[in-house]
C-alpha positions as CSV (number, residue, x, y, z in Angstrom):
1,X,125.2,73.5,35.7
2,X,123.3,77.1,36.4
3,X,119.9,77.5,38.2
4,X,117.6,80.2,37.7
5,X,117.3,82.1,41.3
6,X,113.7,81.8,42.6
7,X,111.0,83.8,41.8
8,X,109.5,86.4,44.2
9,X,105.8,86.7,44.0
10,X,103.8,88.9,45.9
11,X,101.1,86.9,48.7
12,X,99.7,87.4,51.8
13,X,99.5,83.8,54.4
14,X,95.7,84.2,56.1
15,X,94.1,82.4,58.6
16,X,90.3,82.4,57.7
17,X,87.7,80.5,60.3
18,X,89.5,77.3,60.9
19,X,91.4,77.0,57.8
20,X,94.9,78.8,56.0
21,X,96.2,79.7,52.7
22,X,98.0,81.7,50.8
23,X,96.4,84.4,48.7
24,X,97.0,86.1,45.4
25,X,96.1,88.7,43.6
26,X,95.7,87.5,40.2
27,X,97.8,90.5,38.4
28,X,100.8,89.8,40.5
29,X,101.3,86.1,39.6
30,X,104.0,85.3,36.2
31,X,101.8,86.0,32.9
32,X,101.6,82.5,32.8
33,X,100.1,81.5,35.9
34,X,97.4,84.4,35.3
35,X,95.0,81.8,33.5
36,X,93.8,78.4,34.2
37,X,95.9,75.9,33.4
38,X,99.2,73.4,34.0
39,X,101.8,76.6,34.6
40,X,99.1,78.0,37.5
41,X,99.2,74.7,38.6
42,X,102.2,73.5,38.9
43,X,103.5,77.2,40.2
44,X,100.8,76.9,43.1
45,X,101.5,73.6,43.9
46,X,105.1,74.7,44.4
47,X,104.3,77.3,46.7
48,X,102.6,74.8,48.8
49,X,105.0,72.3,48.5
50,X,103.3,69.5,47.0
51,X,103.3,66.5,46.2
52,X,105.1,65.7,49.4
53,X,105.6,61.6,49.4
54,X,106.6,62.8,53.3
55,X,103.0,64.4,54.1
56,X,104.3,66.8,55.6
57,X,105.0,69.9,52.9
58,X,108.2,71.3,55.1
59,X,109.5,72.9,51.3
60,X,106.5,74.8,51.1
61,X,103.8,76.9,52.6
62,X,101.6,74.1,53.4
63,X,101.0,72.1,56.8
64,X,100.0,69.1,55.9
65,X,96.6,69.1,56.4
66,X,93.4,69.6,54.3
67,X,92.4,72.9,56.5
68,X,96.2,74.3,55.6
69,X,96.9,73.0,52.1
70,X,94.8,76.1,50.2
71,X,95.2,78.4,48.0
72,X,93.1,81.7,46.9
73,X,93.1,84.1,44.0
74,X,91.5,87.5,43.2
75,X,91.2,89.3,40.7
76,X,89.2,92.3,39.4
77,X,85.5,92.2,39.5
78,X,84.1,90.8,36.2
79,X,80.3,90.6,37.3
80,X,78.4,93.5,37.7
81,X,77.0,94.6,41.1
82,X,80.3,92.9,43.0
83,X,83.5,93.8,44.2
84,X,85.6,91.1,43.6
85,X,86.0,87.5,42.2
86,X,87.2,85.0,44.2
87,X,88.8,81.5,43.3
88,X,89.7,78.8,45.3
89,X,92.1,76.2,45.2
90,X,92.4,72.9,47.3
91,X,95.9,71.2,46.7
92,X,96.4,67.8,47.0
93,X,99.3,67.0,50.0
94,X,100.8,64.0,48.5
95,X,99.7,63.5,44.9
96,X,100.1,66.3,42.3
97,X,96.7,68.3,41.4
98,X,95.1,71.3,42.6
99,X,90.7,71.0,42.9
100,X,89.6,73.6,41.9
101,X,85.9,72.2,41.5
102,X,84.2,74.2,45.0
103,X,84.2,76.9,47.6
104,X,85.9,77.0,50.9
105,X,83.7,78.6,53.4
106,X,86.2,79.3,56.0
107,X,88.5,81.1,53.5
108,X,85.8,83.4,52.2
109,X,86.1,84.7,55.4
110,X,89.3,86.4,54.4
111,X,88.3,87.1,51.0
112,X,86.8,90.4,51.7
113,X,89.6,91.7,54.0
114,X,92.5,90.9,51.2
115,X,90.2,92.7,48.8
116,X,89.9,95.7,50.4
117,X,93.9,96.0,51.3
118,X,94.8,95.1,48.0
119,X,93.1,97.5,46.7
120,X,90.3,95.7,44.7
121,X,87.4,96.7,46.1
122,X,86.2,100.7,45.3
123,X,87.5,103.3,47.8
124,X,83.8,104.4,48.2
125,X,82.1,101.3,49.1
126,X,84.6,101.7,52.1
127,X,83.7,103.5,55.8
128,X,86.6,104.8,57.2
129,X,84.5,103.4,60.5
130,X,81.8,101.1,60.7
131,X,81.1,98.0,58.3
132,X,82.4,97.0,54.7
133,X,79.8,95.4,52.8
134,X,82.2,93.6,50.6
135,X,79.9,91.6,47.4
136,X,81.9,88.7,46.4
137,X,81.4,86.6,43.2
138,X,82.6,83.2,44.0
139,X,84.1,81.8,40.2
140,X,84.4,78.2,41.7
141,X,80.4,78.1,42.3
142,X,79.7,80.7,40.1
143,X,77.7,82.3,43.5
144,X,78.2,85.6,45.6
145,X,79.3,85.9,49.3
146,X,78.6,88.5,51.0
147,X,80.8,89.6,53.5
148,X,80.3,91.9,56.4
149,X,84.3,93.6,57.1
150,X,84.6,95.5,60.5
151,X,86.6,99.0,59.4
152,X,88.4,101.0,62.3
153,X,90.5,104.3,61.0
154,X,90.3,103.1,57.4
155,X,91.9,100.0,58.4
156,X,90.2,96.6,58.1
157,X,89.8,95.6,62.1
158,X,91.5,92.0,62.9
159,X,91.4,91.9,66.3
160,X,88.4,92.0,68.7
161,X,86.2,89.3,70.9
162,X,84.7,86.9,68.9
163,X,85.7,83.3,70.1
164,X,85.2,80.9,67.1
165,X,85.4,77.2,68.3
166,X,88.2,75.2,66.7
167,X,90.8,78.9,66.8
168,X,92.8,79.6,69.9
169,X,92.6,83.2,69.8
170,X,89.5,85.8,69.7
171,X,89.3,88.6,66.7
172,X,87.1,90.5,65.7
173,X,83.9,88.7,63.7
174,X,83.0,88.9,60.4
175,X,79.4,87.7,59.1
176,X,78.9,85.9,55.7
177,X,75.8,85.6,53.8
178,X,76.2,83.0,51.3
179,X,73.2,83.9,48.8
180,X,71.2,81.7,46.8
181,X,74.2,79.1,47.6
182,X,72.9,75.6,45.7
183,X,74.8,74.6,42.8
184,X,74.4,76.2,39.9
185,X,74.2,73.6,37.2
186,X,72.2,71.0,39.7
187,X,69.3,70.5,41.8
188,X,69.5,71.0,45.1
189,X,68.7,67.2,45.6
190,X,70.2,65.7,42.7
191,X,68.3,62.4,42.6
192,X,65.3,64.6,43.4
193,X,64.8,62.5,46.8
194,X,65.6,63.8,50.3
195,X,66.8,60.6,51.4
196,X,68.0,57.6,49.0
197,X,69.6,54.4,49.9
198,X,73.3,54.1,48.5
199,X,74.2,51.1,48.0
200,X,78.3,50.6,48.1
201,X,79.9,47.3,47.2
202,X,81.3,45.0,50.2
203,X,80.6,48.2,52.6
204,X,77.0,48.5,53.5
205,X,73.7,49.8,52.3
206,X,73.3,53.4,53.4
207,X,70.4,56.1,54.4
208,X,71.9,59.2,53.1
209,X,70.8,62.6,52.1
210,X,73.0,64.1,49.1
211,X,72.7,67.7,49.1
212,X,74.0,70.5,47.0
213,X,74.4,73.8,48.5
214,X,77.4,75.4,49.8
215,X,79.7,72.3,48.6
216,X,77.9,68.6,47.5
217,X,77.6,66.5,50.8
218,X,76.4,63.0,51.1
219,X,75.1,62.7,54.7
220,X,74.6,59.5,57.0
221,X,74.1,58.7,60.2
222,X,76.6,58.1,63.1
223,X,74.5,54.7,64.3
224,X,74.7,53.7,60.1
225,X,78.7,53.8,61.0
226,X,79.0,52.4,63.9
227,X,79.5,55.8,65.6
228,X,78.2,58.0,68.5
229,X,78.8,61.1,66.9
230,X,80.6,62.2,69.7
231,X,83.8,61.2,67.7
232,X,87.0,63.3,67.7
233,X,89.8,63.1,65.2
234,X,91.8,61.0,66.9
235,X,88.9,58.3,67.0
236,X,88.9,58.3,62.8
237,X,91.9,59.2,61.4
238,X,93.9,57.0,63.4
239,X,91.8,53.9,61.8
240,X,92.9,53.3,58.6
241,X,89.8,50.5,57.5
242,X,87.6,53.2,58.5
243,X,88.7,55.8,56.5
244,X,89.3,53.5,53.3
245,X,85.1,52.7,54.0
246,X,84.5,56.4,54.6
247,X,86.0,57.2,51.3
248,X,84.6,54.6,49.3
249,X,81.1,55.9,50.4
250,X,82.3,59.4,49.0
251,X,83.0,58.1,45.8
252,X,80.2,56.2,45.4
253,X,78.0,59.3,46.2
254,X,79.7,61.3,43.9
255,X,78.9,59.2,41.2
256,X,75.1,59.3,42.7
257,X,75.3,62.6,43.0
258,X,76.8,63.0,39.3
259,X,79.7,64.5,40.1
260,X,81.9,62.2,38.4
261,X,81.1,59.1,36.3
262,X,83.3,56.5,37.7
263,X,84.2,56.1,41.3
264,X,88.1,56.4,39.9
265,X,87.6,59.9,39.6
266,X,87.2,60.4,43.0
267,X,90.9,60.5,43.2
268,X,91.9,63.5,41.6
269,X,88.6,65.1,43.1
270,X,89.3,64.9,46.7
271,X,87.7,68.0,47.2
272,X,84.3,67.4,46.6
273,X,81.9,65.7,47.4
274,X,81.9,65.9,51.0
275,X,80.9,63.1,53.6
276,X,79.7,64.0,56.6
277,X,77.4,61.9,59.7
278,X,75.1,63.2,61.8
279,X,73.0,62.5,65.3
280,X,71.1,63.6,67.6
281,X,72.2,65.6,70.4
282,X,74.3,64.5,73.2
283,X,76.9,65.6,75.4
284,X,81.0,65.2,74.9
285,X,84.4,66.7,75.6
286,X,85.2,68.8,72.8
287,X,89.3,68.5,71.4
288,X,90.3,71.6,73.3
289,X,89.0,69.6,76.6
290,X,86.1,71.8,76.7
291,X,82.4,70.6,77.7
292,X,80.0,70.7,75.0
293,X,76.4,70.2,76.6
294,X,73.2,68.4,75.0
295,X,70.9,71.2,75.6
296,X,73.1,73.7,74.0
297,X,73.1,72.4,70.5
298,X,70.5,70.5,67.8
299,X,72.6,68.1,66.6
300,X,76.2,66.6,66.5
301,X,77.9,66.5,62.9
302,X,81.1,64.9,62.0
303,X,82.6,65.8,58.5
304,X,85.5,64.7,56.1
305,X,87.7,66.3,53.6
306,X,90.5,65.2,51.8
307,X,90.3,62.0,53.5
308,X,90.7,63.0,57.2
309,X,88.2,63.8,59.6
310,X,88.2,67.4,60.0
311,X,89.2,69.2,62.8
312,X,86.0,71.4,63.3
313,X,84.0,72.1,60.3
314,X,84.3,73.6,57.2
315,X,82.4,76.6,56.0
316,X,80.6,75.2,52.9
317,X,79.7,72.2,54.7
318,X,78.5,74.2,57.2
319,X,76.1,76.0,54.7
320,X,74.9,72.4,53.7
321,X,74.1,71.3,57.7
322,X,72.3,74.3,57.5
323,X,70.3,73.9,54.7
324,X,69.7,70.6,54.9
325,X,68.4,71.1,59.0
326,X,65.7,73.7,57.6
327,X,64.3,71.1,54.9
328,X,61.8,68.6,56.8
329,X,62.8,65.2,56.4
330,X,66.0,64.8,55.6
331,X,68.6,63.6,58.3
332,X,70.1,66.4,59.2
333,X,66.6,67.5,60.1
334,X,65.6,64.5,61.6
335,X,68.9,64.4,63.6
336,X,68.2,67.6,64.7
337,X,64.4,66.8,66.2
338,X,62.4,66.9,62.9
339,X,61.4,70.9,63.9
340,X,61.3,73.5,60.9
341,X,64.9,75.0,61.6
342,X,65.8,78.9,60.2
343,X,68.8,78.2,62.9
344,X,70.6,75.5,63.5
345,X,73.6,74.9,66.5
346,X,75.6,71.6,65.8
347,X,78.7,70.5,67.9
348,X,81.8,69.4,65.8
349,X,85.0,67.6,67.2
350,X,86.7,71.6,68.4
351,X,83.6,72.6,69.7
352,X,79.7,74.2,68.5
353,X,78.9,76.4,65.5
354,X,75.6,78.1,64.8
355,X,73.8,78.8,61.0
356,X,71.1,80.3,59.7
357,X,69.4,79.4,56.6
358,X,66.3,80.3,54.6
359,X,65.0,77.8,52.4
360,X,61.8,77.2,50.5
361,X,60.1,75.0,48.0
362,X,59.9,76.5,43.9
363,X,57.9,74.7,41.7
364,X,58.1,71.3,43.4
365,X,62.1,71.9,43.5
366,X,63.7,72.8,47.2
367,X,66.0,76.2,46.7
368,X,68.6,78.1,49.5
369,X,67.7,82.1,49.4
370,X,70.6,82.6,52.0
371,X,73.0,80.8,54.6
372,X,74.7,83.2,57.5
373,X,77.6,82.5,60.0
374,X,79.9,84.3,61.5
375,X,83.6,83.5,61.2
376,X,87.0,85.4,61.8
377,X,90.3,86.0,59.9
378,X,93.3,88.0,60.1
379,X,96.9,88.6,58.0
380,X,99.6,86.2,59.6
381,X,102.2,87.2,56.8
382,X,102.1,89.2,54.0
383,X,105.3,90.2,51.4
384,X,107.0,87.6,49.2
385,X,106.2,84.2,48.6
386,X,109.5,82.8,47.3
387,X,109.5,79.8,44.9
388,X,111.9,78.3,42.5
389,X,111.3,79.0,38.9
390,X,110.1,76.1,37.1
């Protein structure tokens, strides 16, 4: 019997904020994978090395975790006013299905550095020194990033200073404006309230705010749980009843939210929604054994994706804490002392992040103009990706 010898694909392994994947550009993947559709998938989910009935992807780029189990593709601007599109795919570790239904905030972060050395973005909107202003259209979300690339000697800078809780190692910081970020197809507030009771079947009825802007996020509280909010990984994902109740909640507000229209469906989209809890500020060890103190932060926040809790906190999530702080009334706000936040410091399990947001009301309806962090990324790899031919 013959096998076919592996197919050699051209990729680049990035670290962006607190999360890592393997990019693309689009023209470089087989003609087949270059659209939507089973072949991309099944070629990407390859590469990553799912579905791994181990969890633990060792025949393939992935590492086993929801922040290292991505994927990204560009391609050639279609939109006008933009550099580059972006999309963004979330692979499943152990069942077979890429999400491909949001954004990952941490990975945009690296979007606008692969553009500019793979030669997508136009030579002239390029400093030899200074900053790249890099406009990103975002085809998950259908939305545009913004992202603000250090340039040294016509190189794209990597290394520098900037500490970014949740990554070892300083580099250089890059700022992201995520503009007008609320879905496009849906209100901001989908049930049009900015808190509603959830009710969930032989788990509990819950206060939550469901929000969409950066990614959809149903909110609680930490005391709603049973939690501090000082919680750190360990403290959730080693309790499996707790993250069977965590994830019934998520499917229950995704059918709230109208995400999907039976909570089934919440197993093939394990993306999206996110659930996160929030409280009010307190002190705690962070996971790297560092101090995080009360008065140096608004609020604590604790989020999920793909079932775990996560390890810091993800970028779009990040851009819905923020939001949702600068909205009066809603929990995130109320966690965070009830003030009328345009910035907003939260500690996560790794440590503290800060976001800005603008946000204002438009004919009775709440809208996002923009959402700002700052975040870092650099190249870990780039060459080959070598996968067997399917």
């Amino acid at each position: 019997m013959s096998f076919k010898p592996q197919l050699k694909i051209p990729a680049s392994y990035m670290r962006g904020g607190t999360s890592k994947g393997v990019f693309f550009n689009v023209l470089d993947l087989p003609a087949a994978a270059q659209v939507p559709g089973p072949h991309r998938d099944a070629l990407l989910l390859r590469v990553i090395g799912s579905p791994d009935v181990y969890g633990k992807q060792i025949d393939g780029m992935g590492g086993a975790t929801s922040s290292t189990s991505k994927v990204v593709i560009l391609c050639p601007c279609t939109q006008p006013n933009h550099d580059v599109d972006y999309l963004f795919g979330q692979v499943s570790v152990d069942k077979a299905f890429v999400d491909w239904s949001g954004n990952c905030g941490n990975l945009s972060s690296a979007v606008g550095a692969f553009a500019i050395s793979s030669g997508l973005v136009d030579t002239s909107h390029i400093p030899d020194n200074g900053m790249a202003v890099v406009r990103i259209w975002q085809t998950n979300i259908q939305k545009t990033i913004i992202a603000h690339i250090p340039m040294v000697g016509g190189q794209v800078q990597e290394t520098g200073g900037f500490q970014l809780d949740g990554v070892t190692f300083p580099a250089a910081e890059i700022k992201l404006e995520f503009i007008n970020p609320s879905a496009a197809d849906a209100a901001m507030f989908p049930t049009g309230n900015l808190v509603d009771q959830l009710l969930v079947p032989n788990v509990g009825n819950f206060e939550v705010t469901m929000i969409n802007a950066g990614i959809p996020t149903v909110f609680l509280t930490a005391q709603a749980l049973g939690y501090s909010g000082t919680e750190l990984q360990t403290d959730i994902n080693s309790d499996p009843v707790a993250l069977t109740k965590l994830e019934k909640i998520r499917a229950y507000g995704g059918v709230r939210m109208g995400l999907f229209n039976h909570i089934d469906e919440a197993k093939t989209r394990q993306h999206t929604p996110k659930i996160a809890f929030v409280a009010p500020a307190k002190s705690y060890t962070s996971s790297s054994g560092s101090f995080v103190s009360a008065d140096k932060i608004n609020l604590l926040v604790r989020a999920m994706s793909m079932g775990q809790l996560h390890h810091a906190m993800m970028g779009t999530a990040a851009v819905a804490i923020g939001t949702a702080a600068a909205i009066p009334n809603t929990l995130v706000n109320i966690a965070a002392g009830g003030d009328a936040l345009s910035q907003v410091t939260f500690g996560h399990p790794s440590g503290i992040l800060t976001v800005g947001a603008q946000a204002h009301q438009e004919q009775g309806q709440w809208q996002a103009t923009k959402v700002s962090m700052s975040r870092s990324a650099r190249v870990l790899m780039e060459g080959n990706i070598r996968v067997p031919d399917a």
